[in-house]
DRENZA-568917 format. One line per field, with one value per residue: residue number from 1; x, y, z of N, C-alpha, C in turn; residue in one letter. Coordinates in steps of 0.001 Angstrom, whole numbers, plus 500000, padded with zeros to 6 digits. Atoms other than C-alpha are relative to their C-alpha. Layout:
residues N
k <- NUM:...
n_X <- X:...
n_Y <- Y:...
n_Z <- Z:...
ca_X <- X:...
ca_Y <- Y:...
ca_Z <- Z:...
c_X <- X:...
c_Y <- Y:...
c_Z <- Z:...
r <- a:...
This chain:
residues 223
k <- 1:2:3:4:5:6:7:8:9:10:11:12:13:14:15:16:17:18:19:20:21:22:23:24:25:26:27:28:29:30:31:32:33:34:35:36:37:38:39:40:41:42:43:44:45:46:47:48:49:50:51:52:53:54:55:56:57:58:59:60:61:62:63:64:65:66:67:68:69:70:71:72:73:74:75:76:77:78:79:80:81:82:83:84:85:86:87:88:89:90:91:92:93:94:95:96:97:98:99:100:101:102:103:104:105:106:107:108:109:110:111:112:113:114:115:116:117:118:119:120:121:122:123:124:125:126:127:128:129:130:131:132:133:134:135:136:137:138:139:140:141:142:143:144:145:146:147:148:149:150:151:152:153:154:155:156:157:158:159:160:161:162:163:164:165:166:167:168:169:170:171:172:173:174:175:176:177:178:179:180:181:182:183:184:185:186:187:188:189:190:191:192:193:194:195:196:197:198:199:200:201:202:203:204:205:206:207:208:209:210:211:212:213:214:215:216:217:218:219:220:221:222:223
n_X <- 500825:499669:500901:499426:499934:499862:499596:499191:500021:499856:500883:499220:498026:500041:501095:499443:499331:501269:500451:499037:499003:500651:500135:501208:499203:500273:499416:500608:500128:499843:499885:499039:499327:499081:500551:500067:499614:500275:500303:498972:499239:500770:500838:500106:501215:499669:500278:499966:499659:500900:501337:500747:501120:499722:499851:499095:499124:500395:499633:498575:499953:500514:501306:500639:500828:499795:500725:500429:499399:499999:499502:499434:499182:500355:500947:500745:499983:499342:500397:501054:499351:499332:500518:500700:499413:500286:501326:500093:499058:498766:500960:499866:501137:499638:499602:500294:499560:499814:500553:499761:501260:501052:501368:500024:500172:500845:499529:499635:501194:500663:498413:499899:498949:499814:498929:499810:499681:498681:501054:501376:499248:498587:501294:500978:499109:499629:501045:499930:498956:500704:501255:499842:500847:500262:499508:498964:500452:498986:499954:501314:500314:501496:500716:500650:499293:498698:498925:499537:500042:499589:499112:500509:500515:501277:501669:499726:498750:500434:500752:499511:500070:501330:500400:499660:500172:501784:500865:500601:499425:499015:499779:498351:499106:498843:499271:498361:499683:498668:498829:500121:501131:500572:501560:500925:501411:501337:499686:499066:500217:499066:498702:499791:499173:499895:500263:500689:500220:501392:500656:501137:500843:499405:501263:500245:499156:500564:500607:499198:499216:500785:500521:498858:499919:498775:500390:498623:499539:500275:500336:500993:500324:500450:499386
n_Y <- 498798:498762:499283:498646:499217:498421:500043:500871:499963:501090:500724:499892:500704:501390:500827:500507:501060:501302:499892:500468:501542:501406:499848:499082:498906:498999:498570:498860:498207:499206:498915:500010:501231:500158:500804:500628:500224:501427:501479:500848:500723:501404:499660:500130:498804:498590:498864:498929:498639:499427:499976:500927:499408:499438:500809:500140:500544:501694:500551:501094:501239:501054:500764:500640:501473:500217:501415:499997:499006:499321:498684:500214:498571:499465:498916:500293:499541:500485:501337:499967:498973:501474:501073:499736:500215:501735:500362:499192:500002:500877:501386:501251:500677:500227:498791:499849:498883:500276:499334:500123:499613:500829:499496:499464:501159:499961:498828:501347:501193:498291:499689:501046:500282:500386:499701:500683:499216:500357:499481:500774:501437:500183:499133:501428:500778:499779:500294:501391:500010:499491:500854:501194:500830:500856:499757:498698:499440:500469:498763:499539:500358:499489:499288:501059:501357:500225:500956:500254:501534:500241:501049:501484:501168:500589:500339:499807:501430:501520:499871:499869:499135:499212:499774:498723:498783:499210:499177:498347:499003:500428:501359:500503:499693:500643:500596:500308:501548:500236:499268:500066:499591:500810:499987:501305:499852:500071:500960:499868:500302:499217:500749:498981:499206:499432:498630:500104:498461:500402:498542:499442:499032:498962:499849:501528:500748:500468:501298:500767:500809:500957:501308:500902:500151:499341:498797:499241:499306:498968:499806:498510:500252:498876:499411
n_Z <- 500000:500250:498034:499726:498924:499900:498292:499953:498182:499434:500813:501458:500064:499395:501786:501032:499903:500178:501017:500633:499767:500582:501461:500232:500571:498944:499830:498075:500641:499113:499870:499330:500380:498655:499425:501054:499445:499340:500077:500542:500968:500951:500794:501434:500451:500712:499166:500892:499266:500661:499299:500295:500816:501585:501231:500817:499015:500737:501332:500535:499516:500349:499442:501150:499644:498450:498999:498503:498730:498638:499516:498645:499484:498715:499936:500708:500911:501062:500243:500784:501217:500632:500745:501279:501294:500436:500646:501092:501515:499817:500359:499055:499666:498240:499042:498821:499484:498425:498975:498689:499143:500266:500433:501546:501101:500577:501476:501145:500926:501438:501608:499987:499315:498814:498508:498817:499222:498741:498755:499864:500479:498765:498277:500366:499373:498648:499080:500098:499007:498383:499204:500459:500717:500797:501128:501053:500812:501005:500366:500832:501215:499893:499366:498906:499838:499542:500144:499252:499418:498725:499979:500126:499100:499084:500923:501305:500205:500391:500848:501523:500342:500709:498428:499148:500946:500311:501035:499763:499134:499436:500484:499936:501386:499790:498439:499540:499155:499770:500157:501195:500534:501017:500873:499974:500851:499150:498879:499226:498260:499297:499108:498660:500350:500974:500523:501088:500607:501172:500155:499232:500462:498934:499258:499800:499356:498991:499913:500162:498809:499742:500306:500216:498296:499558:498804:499571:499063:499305:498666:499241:498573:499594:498641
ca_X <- 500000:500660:500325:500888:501545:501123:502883:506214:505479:505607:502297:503535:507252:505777:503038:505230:508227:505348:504235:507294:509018:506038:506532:504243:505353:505442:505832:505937:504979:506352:506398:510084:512608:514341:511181:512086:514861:512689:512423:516002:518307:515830:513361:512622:510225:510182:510391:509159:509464:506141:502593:500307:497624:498883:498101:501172:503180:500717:501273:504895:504195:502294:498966:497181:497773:497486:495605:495399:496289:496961:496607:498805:499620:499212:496513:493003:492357:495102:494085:490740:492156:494420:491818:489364:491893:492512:488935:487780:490215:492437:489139:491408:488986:490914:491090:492156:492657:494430:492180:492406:489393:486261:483570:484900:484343:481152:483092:484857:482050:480489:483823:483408:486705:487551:489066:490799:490880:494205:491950:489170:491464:494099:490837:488946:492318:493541:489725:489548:492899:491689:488512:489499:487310:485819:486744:489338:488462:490542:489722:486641:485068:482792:480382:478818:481463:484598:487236:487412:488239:488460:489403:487231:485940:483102:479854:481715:484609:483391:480823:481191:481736:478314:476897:478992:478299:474699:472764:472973:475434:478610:480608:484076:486369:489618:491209:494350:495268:498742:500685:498709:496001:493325:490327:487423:484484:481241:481647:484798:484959:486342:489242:489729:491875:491002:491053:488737:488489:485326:483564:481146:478179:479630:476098:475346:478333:476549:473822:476801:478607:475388:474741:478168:478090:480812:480649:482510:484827:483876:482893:480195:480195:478279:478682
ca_Y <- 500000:503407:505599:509157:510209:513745:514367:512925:513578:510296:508869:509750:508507:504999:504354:505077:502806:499970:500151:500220:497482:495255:496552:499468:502224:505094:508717:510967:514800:517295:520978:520430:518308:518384:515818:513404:512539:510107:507614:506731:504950:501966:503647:502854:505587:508959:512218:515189:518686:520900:521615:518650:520659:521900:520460:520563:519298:515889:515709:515091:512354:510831:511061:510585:506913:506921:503922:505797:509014:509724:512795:512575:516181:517982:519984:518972:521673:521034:517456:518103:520618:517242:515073:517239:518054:513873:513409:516115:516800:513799:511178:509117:506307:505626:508770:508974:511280:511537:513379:515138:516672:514263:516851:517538:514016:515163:517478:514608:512164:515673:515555:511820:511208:508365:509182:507984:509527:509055:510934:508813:505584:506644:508026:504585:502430:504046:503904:500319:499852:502109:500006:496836:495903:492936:493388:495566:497989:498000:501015:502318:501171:503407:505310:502654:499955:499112:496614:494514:491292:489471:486237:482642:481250:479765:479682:480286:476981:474070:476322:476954:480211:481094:480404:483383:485719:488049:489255:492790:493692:491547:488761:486973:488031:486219:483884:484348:480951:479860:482666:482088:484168:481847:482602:480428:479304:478986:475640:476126:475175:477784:476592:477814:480561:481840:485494:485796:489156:490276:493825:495336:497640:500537:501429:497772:497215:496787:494344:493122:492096:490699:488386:486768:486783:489124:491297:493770:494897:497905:498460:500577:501264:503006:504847
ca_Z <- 500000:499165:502985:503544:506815:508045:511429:512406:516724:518625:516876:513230:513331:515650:512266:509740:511029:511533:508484:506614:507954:507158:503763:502863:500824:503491:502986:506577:506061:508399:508783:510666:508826:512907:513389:510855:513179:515534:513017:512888:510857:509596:508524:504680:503728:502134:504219:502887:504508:503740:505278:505369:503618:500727:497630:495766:499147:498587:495228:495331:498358:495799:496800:493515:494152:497966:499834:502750:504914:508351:509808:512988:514001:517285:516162:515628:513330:511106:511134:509772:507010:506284:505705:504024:501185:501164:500734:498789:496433:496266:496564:499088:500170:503841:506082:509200:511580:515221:517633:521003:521720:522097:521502:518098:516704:515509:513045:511628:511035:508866:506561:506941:508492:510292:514000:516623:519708:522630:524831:525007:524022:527455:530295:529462:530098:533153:534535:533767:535735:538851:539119:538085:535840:534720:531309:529234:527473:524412:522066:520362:517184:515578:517320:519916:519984:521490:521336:524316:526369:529295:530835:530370:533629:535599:533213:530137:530329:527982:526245:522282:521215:519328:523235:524531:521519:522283:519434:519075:521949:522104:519426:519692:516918:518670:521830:523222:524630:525815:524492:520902:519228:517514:515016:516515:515025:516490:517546:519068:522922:525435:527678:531326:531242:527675:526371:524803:522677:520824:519885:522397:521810:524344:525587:526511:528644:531919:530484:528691:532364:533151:530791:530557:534810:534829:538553:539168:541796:542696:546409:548291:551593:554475:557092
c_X <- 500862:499590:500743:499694:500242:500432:501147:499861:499887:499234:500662:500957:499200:499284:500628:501356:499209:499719:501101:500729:498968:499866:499612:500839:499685:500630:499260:499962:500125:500620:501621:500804:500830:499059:500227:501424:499726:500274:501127:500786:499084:499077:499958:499525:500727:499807:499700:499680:498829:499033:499252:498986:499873:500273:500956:500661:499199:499801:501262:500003:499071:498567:498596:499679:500196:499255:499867:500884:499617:500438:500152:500689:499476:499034:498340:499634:500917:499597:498841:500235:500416:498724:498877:500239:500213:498994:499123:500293:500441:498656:500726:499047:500231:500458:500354:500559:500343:498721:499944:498878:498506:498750:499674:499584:498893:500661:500588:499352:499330:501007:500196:501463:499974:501004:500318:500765:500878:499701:499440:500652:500907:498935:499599:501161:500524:498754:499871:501160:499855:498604:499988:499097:499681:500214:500935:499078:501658:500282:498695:500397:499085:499729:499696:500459:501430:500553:500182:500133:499831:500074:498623:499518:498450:499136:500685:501152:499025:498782:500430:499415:498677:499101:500616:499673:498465:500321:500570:501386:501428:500582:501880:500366:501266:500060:501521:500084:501235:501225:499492:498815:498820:498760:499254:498677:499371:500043:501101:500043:500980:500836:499457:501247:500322:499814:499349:499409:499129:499690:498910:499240:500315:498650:499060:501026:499140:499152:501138:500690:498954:499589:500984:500111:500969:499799:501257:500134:500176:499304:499057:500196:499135:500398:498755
c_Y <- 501256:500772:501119:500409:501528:500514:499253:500216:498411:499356:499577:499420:498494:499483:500014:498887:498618:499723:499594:499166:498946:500540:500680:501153:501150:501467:501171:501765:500386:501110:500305:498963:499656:498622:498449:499151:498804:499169:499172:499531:498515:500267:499852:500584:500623:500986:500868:501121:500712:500126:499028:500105:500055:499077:499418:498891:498189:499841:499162:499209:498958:499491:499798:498139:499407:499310:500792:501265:500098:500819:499893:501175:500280:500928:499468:500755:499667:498505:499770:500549:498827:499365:500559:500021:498282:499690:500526:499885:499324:498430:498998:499467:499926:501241:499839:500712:500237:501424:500233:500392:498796:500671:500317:498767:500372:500711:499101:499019:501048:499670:498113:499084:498583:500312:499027:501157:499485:500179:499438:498605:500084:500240:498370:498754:500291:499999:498455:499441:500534:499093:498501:499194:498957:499545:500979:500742:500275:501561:500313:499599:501114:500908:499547:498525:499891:498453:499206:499050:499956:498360:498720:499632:499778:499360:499602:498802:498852:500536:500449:501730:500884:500001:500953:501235:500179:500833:501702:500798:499048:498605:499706:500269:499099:499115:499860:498897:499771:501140:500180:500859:499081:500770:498876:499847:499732:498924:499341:499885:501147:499463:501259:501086:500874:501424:499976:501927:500274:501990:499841:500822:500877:500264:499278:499543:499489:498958:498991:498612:499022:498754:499190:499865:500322:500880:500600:499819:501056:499489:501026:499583:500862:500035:500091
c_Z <- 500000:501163:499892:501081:500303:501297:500484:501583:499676:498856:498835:499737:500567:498420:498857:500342:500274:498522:498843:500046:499966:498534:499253:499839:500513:499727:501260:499252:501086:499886:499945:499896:501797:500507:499393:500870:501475:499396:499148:498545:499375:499442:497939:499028:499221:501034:499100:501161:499635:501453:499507:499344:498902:498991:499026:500679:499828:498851:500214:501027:499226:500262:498829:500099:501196:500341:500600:500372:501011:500275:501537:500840:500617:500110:499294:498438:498116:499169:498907:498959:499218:498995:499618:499043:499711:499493:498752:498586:499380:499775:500920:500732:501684:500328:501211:500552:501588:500858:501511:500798:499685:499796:498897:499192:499116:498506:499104:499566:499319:498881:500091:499968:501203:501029:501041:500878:501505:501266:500759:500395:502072:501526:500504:500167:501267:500785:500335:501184:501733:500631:499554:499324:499635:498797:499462:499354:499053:499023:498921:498696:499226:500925:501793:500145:500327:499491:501426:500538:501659:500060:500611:501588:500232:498798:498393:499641:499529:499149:498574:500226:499755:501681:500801:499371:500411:498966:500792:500883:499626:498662:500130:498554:500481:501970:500315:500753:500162:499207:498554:499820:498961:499480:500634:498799:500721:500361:500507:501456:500627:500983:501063:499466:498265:499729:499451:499802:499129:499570:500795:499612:501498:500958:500343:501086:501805:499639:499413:501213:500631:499803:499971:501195:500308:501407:499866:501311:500507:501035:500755:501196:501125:501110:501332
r <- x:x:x:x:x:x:x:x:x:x:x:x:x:x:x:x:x:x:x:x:x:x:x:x:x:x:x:x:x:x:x:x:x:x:x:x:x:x:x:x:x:x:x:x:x:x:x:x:x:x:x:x:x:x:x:x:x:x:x:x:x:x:x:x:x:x:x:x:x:x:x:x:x:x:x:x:x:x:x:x:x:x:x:x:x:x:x:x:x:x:x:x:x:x:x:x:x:x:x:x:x:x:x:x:x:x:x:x:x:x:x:x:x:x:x:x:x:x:x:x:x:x:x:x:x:x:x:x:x:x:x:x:x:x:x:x:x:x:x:x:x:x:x:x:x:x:x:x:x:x:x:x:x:x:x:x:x:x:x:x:x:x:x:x:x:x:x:x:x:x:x:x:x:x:x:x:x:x:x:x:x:x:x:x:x:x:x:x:x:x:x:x:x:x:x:x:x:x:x:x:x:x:x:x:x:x:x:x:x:x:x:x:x:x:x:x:x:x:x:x:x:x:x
């Protein structure tokens, strides 16, 4: 694939060295050739020096026949600018766009941008961690869906897969088992101790914990 990155900060520089070392023809865009400097000596890419906006500046990364941009710069604004000209002008089919504020998403599903937000993605892992959740939370899908797991016992050991998946709110996509990731199929048996990782409907997670007989650990007390 053809990928144009826009942003060489942490994000930017970590996705394009990913990317390129599984093979993927990567060009990083940044304001500040001084940033171009995270991503080392292995990097395989293209750098280019410019504003992520400007039309000309994604021409010569090639974005006529671009698969895909990410806009990974420290500024929502800019971001959106990014991936309107991508979409717009340019017709790139994959957008995406880093985000910090969570009230703006609405502005990017308008310019029909997909986002991901660090915000949202880093509040929602360190809560999980403070209250020990029952489940992970992993990282938003969409609108009304997350990414998330948790770990095989009691009710759920010896039943097949399609018996843990609910309609509507909750299905297994993967199981981590002994150190391995497997694809199941529906009549796949769950082991003790399985991961099992699926997509959630976000505004379901409580009947979610219910129906799988997950409790939490949270605590009330009185006085």
């Amino acid at each position: 694939m053809h990928i144009i990155i826009v942003g060489c900060g942490r994000v930017g520089s970590q996705l394009a060295l990913m990317l390129s070392s599984e093979g993927h023809d990567v060009v990083i865009i940044d304001k500040s050739s001084a940033s171009f400097k995270r991503l080392g000596s292995s990097f395989n890419g293209i750098t280019l020096t410019g504003v992520g906006f400007d039309p000309d500046v994604l021409k010569r990364a090639g974005i006529d026949r671009a698969d895909a941009v990410a806009a990974t710069t420290n500024g929502d604004n800019s971001n959106i600018m990014i991936g309107q000209v991508a979409k717009r002008i340019f017709k790139v089919s994959k957008v995406i766009a880093r985000l910090y504020d969570p009230e703006r998403a609405h502005i990017y599903k308008k310019f029909g941008l997909d986002t991901i937000c660090s915000t949202t993605i880093g509040a929602n892992l360190i809560k999980n961690l403070i209250l020990a959740e029952t489940f992970s939370f992993r990282m938003p899908v969409g609108t009304d869906a997350s990414l998330i797991e948790f770990e095989a016992k009691g009710k759920h050991v010896g039943k097949k897969i399609s018996d843990v998946n609910i309609d509507g709110i909750f299905v297994t996509s993967a199981i981590r088992r002994a150190g391995e990731t497997l694809i199941p199929k529906n009549e796949s048996l769950v082991q003790a101790g399985d991961i099992i990782i699926g997509v959630a409907r976000t505004s379901s997670f409580d009947a979610l914990k219910q129906s799988l007989g997950l409790s939490g650990n949270s605590k009330s007390s009185k006085k």
